[in-house]
C-alpha positions as CSV (number, residue, x, y, z in Angstrom):
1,X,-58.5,-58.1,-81.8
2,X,-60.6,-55.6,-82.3
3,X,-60.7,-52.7,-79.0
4,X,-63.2,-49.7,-79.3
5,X,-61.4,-46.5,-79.8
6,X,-62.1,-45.1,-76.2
7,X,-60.4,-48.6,-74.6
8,X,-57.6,-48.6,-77.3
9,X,-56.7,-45.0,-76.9
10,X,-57.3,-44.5,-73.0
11,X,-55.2,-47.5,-72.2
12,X,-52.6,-46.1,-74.3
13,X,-52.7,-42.6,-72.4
14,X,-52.4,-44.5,-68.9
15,X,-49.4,-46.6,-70.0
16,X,-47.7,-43.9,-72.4
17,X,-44.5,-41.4,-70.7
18,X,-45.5,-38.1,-70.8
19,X,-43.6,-34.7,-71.5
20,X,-44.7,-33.4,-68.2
21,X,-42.8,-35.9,-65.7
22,X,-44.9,-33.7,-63.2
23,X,-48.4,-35.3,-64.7
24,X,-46.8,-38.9,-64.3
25,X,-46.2,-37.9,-60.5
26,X,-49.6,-37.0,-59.9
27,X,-50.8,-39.5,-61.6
28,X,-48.9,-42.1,-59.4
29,X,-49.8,-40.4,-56.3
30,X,-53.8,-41.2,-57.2
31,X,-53.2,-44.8,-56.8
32,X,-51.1,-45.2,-54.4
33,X,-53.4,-42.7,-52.1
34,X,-56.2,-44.5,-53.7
35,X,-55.2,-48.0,-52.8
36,X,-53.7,-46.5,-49.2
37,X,-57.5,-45.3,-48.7
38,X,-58.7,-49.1,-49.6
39,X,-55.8,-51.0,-47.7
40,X,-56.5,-48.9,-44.3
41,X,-60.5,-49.4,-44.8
42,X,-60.5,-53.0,-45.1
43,X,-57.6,-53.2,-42.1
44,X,-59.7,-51.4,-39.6
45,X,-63.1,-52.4,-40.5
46,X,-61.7,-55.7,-40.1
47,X,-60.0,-55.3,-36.7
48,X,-63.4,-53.7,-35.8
49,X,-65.3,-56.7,-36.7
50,X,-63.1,-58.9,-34.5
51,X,-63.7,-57.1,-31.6
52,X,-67.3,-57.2,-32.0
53,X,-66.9,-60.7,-32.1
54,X,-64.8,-60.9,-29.4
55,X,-67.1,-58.5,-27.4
56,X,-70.3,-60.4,-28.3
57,X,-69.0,-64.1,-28.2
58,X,-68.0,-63.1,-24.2
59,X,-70.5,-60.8,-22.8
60,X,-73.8,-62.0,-24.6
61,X,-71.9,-65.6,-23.7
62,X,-72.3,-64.7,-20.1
63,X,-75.5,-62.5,-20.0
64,X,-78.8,-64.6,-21.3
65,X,-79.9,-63.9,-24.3
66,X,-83.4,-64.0,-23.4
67,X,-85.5,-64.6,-20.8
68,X,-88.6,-66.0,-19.8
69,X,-90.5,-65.1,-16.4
70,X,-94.0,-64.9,-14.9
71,X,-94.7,-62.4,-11.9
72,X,-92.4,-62.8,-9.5
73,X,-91.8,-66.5,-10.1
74,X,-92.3,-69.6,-11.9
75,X,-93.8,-72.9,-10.5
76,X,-92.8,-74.8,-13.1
77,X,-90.1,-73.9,-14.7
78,X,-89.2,-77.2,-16.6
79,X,-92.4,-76.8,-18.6
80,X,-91.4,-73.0,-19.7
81,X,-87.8,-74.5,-20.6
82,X,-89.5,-77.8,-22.6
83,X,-91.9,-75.5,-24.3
84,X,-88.8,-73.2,-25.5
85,X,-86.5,-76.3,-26.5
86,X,-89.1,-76.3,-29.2
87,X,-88.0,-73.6,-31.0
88,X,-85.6,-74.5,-33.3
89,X,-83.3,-71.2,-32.9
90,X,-82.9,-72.4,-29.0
91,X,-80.2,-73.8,-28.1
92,X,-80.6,-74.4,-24.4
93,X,-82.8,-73.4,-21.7
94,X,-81.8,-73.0,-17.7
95,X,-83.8,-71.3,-14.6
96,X,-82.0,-68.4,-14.0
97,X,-82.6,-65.1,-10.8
98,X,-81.3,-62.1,-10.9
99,X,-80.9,-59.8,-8.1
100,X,-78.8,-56.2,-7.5
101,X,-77.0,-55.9,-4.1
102,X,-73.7,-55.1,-2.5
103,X,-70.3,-56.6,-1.6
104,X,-69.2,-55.6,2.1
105,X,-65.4,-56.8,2.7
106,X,-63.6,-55.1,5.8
107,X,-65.1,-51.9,5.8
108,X,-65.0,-51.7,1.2
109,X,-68.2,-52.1,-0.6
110,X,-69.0,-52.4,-4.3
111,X,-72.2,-52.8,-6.0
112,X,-72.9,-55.9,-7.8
113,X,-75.1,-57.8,-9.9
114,X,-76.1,-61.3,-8.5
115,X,-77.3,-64.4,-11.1
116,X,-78.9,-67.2,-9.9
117,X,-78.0,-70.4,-11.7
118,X,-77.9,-74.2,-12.0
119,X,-74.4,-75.3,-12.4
120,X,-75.6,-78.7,-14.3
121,X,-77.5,-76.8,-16.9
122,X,-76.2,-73.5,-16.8
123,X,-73.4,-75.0,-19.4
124,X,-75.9,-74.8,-22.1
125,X,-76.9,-71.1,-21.7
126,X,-73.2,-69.7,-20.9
127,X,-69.7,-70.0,-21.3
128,X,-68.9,-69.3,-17.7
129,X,-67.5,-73.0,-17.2
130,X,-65.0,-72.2,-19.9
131,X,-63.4,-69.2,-17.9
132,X,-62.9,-70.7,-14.3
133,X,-59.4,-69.4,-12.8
134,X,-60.1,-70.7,-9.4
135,X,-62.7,-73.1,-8.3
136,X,-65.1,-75.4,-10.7
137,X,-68.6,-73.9,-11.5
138,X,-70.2,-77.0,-9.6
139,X,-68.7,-75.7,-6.5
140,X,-71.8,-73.7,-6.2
141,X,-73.8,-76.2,-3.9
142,X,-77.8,-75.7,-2.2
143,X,-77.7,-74.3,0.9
144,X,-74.0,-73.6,1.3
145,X,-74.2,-69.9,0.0
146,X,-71.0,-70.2,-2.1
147,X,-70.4,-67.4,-4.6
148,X,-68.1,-67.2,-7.8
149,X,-67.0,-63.6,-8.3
150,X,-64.7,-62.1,-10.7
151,X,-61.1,-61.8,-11.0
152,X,-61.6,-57.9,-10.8
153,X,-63.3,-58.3,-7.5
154,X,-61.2,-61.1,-6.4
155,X,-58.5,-58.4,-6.4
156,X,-60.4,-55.7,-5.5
157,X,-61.3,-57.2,-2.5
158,X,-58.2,-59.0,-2.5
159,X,-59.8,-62.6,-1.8
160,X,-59.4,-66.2,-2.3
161,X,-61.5,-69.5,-2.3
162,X,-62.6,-69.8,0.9
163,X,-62.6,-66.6,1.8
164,X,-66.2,-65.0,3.1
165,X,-67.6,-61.9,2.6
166,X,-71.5,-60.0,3.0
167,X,-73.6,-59.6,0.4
168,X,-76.1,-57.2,0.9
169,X,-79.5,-57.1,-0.5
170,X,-82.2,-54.1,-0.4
171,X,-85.6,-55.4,0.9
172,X,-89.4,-53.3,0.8
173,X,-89.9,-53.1,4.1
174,X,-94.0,-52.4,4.6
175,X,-93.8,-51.4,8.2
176,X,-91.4,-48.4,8.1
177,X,-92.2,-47.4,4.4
178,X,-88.8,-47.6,2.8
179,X,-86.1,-49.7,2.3
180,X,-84.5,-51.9,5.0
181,X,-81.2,-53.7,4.1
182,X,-80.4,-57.7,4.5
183,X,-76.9,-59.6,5.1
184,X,-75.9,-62.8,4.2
185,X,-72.5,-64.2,4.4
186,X,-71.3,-66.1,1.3
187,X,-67.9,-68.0,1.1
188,X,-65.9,-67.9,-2.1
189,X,-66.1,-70.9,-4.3
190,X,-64.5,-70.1,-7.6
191,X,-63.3,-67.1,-9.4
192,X,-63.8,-66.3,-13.5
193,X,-62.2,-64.2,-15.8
194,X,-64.0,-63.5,-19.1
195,X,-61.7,-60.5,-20.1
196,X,-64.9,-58.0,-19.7
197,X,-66.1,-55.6,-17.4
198,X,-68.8,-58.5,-16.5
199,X,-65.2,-59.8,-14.1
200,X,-66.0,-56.5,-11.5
201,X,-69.9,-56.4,-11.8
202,X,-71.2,-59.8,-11.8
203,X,-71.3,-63.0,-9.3
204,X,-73.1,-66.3,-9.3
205,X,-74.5,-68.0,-6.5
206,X,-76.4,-71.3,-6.8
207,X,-80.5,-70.9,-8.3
208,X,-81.6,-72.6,-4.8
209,X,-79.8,-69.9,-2.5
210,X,-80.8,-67.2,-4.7
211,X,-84.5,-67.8,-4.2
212,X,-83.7,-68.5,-0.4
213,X,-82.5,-64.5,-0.8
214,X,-85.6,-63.7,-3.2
215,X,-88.4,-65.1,-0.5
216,X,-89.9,-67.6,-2.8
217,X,-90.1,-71.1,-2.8
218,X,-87.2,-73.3,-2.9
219,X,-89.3,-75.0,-6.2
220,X,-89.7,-71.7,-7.7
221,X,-87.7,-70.0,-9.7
222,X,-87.5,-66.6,-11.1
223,X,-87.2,-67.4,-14.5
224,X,-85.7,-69.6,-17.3
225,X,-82.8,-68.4,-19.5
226,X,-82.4,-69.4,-23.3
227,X,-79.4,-69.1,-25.5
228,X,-79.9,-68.7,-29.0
229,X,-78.2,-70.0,-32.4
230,X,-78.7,-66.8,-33.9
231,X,-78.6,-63.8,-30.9
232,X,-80.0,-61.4,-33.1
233,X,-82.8,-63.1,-33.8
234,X,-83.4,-62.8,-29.9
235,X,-86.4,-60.5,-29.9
236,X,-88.4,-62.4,-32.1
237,X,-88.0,-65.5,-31.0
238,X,-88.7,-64.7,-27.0
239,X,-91.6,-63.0,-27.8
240,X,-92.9,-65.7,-30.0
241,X,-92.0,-68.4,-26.8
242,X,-93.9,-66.3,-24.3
243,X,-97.2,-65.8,-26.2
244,X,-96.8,-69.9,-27.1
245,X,-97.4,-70.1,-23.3
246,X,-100.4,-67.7,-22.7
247,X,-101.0,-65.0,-21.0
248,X,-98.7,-63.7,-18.0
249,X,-96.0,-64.8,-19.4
250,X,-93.2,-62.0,-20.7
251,X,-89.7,-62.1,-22.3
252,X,-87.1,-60.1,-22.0
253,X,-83.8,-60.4,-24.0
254,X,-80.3,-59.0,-24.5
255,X,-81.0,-56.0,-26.7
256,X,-82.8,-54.5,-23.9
257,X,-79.7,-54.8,-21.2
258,X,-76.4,-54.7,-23.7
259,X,-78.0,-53.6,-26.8
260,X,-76.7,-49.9,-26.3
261,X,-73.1,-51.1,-26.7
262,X,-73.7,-52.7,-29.4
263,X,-75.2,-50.0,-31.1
264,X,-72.3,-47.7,-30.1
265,X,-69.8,-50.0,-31.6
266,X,-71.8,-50.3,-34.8
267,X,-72.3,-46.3,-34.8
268,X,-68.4,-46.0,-34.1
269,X,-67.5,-48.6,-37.2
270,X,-69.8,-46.2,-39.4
271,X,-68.0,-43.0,-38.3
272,X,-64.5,-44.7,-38.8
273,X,-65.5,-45.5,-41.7
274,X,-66.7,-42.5,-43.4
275,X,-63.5,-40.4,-41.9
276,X,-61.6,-43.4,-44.0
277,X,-63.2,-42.7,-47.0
278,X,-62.0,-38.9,-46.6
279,X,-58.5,-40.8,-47.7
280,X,-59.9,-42.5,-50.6
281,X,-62.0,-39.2,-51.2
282,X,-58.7,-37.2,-51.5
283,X,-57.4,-39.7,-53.9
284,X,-60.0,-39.5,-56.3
285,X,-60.1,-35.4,-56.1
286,X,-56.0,-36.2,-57.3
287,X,-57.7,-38.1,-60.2
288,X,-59.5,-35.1,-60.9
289,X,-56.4,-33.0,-61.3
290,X,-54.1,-35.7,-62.9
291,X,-56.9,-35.8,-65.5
292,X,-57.1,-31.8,-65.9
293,X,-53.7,-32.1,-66.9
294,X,-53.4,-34.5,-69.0
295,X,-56.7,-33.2,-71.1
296,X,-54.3,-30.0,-71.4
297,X,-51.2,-31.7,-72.2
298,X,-52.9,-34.0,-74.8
299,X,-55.3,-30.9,-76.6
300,X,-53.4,-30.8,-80.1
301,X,-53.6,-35.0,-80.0
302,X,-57.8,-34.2,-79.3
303,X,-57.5,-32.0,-82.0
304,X,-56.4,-34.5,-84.4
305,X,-58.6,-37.0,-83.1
306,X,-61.8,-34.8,-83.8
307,X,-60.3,-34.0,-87.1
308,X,-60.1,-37.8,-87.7
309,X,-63.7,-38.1,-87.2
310,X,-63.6,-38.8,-83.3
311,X,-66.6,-37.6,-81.9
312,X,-67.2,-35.7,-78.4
313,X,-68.4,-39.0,-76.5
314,X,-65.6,-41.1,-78.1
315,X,-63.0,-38.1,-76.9
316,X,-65.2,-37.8,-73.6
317,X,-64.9,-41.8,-73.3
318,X,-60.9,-41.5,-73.8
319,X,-60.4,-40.0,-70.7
320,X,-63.1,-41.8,-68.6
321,X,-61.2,-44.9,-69.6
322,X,-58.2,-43.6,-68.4
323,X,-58.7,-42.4,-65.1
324,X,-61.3,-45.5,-64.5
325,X,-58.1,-47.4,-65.4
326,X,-55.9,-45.6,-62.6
327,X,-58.6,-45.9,-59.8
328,X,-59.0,-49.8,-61.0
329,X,-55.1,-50.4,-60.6
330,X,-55.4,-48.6,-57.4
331,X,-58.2,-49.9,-55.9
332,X,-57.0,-53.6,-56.7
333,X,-53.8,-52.8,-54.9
334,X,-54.8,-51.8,-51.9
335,X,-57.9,-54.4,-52.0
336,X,-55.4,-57.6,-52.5
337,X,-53.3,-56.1,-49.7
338,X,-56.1,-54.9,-47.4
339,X,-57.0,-58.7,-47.5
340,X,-53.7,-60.0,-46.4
341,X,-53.0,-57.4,-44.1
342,X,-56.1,-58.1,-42.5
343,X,-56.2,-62.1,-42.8
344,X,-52.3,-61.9,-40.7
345,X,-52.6,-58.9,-38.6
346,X,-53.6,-60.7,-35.5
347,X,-50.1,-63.1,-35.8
348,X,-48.0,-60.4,-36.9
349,X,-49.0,-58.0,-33.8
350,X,-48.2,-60.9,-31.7
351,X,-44.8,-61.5,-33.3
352,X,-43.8,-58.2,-32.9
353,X,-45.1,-58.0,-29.3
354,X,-42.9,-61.2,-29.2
355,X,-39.4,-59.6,-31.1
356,X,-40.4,-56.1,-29.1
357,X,-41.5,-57.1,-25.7
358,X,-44.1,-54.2,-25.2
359,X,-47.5,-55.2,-25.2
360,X,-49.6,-53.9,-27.6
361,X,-52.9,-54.7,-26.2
362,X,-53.1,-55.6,-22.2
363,X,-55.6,-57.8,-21.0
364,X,-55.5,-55.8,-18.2
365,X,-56.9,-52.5,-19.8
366,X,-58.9,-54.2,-22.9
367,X,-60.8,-57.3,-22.9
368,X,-58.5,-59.4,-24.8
369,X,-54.7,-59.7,-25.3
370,X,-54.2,-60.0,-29.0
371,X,-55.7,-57.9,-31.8
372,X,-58.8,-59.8,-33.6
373,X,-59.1,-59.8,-36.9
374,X,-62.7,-60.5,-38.9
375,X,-62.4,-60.1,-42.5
376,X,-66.4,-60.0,-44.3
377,X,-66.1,-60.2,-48.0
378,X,-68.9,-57.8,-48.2
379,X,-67.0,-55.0,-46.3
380,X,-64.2,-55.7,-49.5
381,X,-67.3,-55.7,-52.4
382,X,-68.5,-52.3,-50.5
383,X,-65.3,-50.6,-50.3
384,X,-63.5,-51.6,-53.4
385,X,-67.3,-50.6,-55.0
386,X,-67.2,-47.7,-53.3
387,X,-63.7,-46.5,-54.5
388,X,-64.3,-47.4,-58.2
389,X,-67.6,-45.1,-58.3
390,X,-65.4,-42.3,-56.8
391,X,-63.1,-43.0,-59.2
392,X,-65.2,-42.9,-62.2
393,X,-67.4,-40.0,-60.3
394,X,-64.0,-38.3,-60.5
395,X,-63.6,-38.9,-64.6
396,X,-66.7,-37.3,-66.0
397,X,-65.5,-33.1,-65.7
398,X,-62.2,-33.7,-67.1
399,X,-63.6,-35.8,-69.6
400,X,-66.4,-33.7,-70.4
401,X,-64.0,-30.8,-71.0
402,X,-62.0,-32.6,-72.7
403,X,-65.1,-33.3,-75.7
404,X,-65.5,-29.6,-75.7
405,X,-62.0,-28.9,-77.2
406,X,-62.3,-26.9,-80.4
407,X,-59.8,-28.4,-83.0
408,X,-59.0,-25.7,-84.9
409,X,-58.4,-23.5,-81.5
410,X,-56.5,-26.2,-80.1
411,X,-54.1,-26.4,-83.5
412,X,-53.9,-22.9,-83.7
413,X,-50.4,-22.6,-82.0
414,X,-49.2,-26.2,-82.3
């Protein structure tokens, strides 16, 4: 079959031995740095993407969405909820509070963020139910002040179910001017882990107590929470909901309350990233010189190409072809084994925290116990794109001075 002179020849150059075993070295070197650069890439951007799943299916799982509120309160909240069912991108609706106080427990405080919920509907909203250590969710009953804390405050404070402690709540007080403080003793009725720093900051009590601590009426709520299908999508569709029901009402959603950590793990998976692609940089810069050589190694064969008839773009093509063909084979390599590195990483850290006994990842320092693993085909396209242009990027000077050679300079000596 028929090959154009660049393919047929440039092939040939990356197959043949050479008389410099040094060249062949280098040459090797490209694409096993090259498909290093691509393997570690694909590894950690992939271990990166599981823990931002990880990271957003528990905290935005616990924390709403978005919300919907009115003043102070709403009167009718089951309207507000009905009216945001509606919207296809909902998934649930529940009345939710949310108040900041303090934990007092024999003479140790903390401060903590109290949420108001309904434990028949808040199932919809949150995956709180799913993480219940100690106690059931539905434990949270009107008018008995029970609480459900976190395991880090359950061991902080070192309690139990049953166990009582004071929460106390900051009030305006209008006679003296400032701020007066309020108690109210709350009894323990469950403890949650979620694997988050959410286990030491946040408690629920039931939606009725709550407004009981709020001063409004025991028909009123604060406001409704909505979970979402799509959580990114949380923005649009609250603010949509809230003009639907006229004036007075606003919505409020997650970006405004975790949307900083998010952005700091998408800014530190861009950084990682780019320091990464120093490896894959490196390798094409070995391109480069494995190229520089080979154009002086191979001058008198240039020679007698040009003599041929072989003009300076079929020369120049030659050696494009060539080292296009070494960052391909590397890129390739480390893109096949970047994706099943990446697809088994999570079982084979646990095997070898299994065969080892050390534990790579504690759920008492990190959120989760086992390294998560998301492989996105378009991270792959991106990289493996991105190390073929350096590649080729990385042809085009040796190349180019490799159509300037003079034939009858170059034969001069040979």
């Amino acid at each position: 079959m028929f090959r154009p002179l660049a393919i047929f020849i440039g092939t040939r150059y990356t197959r043949a031995k050479r008389r410099n075993h040094y060249i062949s070295f280098i040459s090797l070197t490209s694409m096993i740095g090259l498909g290093l650069g691509v393997l570690a890439m694909i590894v950690v951007l992939s271990v990166m993407n599981g823990f931002q799943k990880e990271m957003s299916s528990r905290i935005l799982g616990m924390v709403p969405h978005a919300t919907l509120s009115a003043g102070k309160s709403l009167d009718d909240w089951q309207a507000v909820a009905a009216a945001a069912m509606k919207q296809p991108q909902v998934t649930g609706a529940a009345p939710f509070a949310e108040l900041d106080g303090m934990f007092s427990y024999k003479g140790i405080m903390q401060p903590i963020q109290i949420n108001g919920i309904d434990p028949e509907q808040e199932r919809k909203v949150s995956i709180i139910g799913e993480h219940m250590v100690q106690g059931r969710l539905e434990d949270l009953r009107p008018g008995e002040f029970g609480v459900v804390i976190g395991v880090i405050t359950a061991r902080r404070f070192r309690l139990n179910v049953g166990d009582k402690l004071t929460l106390v709540v900051p009030e305006l007080s209008g006679a003296a001017g400032g701020i007066t403080p309020r108690m109210h003793r709350l009894t323990v009725s469950g403890v949650f882990k979620v694997g988050a720093e959410l286990d030491g900051s946040l408690a629920l009590i039931s939606i009725a107590d709550a407004s009981s601590i709020l001063r409004i009426a025991p028909d009123q709520v604060q406001s409704v929470r909505i979970a979402l299908k799509d959580l990114y999508q949380a923005p649009q569709v609250s603010a949509r909901i809230a003009a639907s029901l006229g004036a007075g009402y606003k919505a409020n959603d997650w970006t405004h309350t975790q949307g900083s950590l998010f952005s700091a793990m998408k800014m530190e998976k861009t950084m990682i990233g780019l320091l990464l692609m120093l490896i894959i940089a490196v390798a094409a810069f070995n391109i480069i010189a494995t190229l520089i050589m080979v154009v002086a190694d191979k001058r008198s064969d240039i020679a007698i190409l040009r003599t041929l008839g072989a003009t300076p773009w079929q020369i120049m093509c030659t050696f494009m072809v060539q080292g296009t063909v070494i960052g391909g084979i590397g890129t390739l390599t480390g893109g096949v084994l970047g994706v099943i590195v990446a697809l088994n990483v999570s079982g084979w850290v646990a095997w070898l925290e299994r065969v080892s006994g050390a534990h790579i990842l504690s759920s008492d320092v990190y959120f989760i116990n086992n390294l998560p693993s998301d492989l996105q085909a378009p991270d792959v396209l991106l990289i493996c794109g991105a190390a073929l242009l350096m590649s080729f990027l990385a042809t085009l000077y040796p190349a180019w001075r490799a159509s300037r050679t003079q034939p009858a300079e170059a034969l001069r000596y040979d």
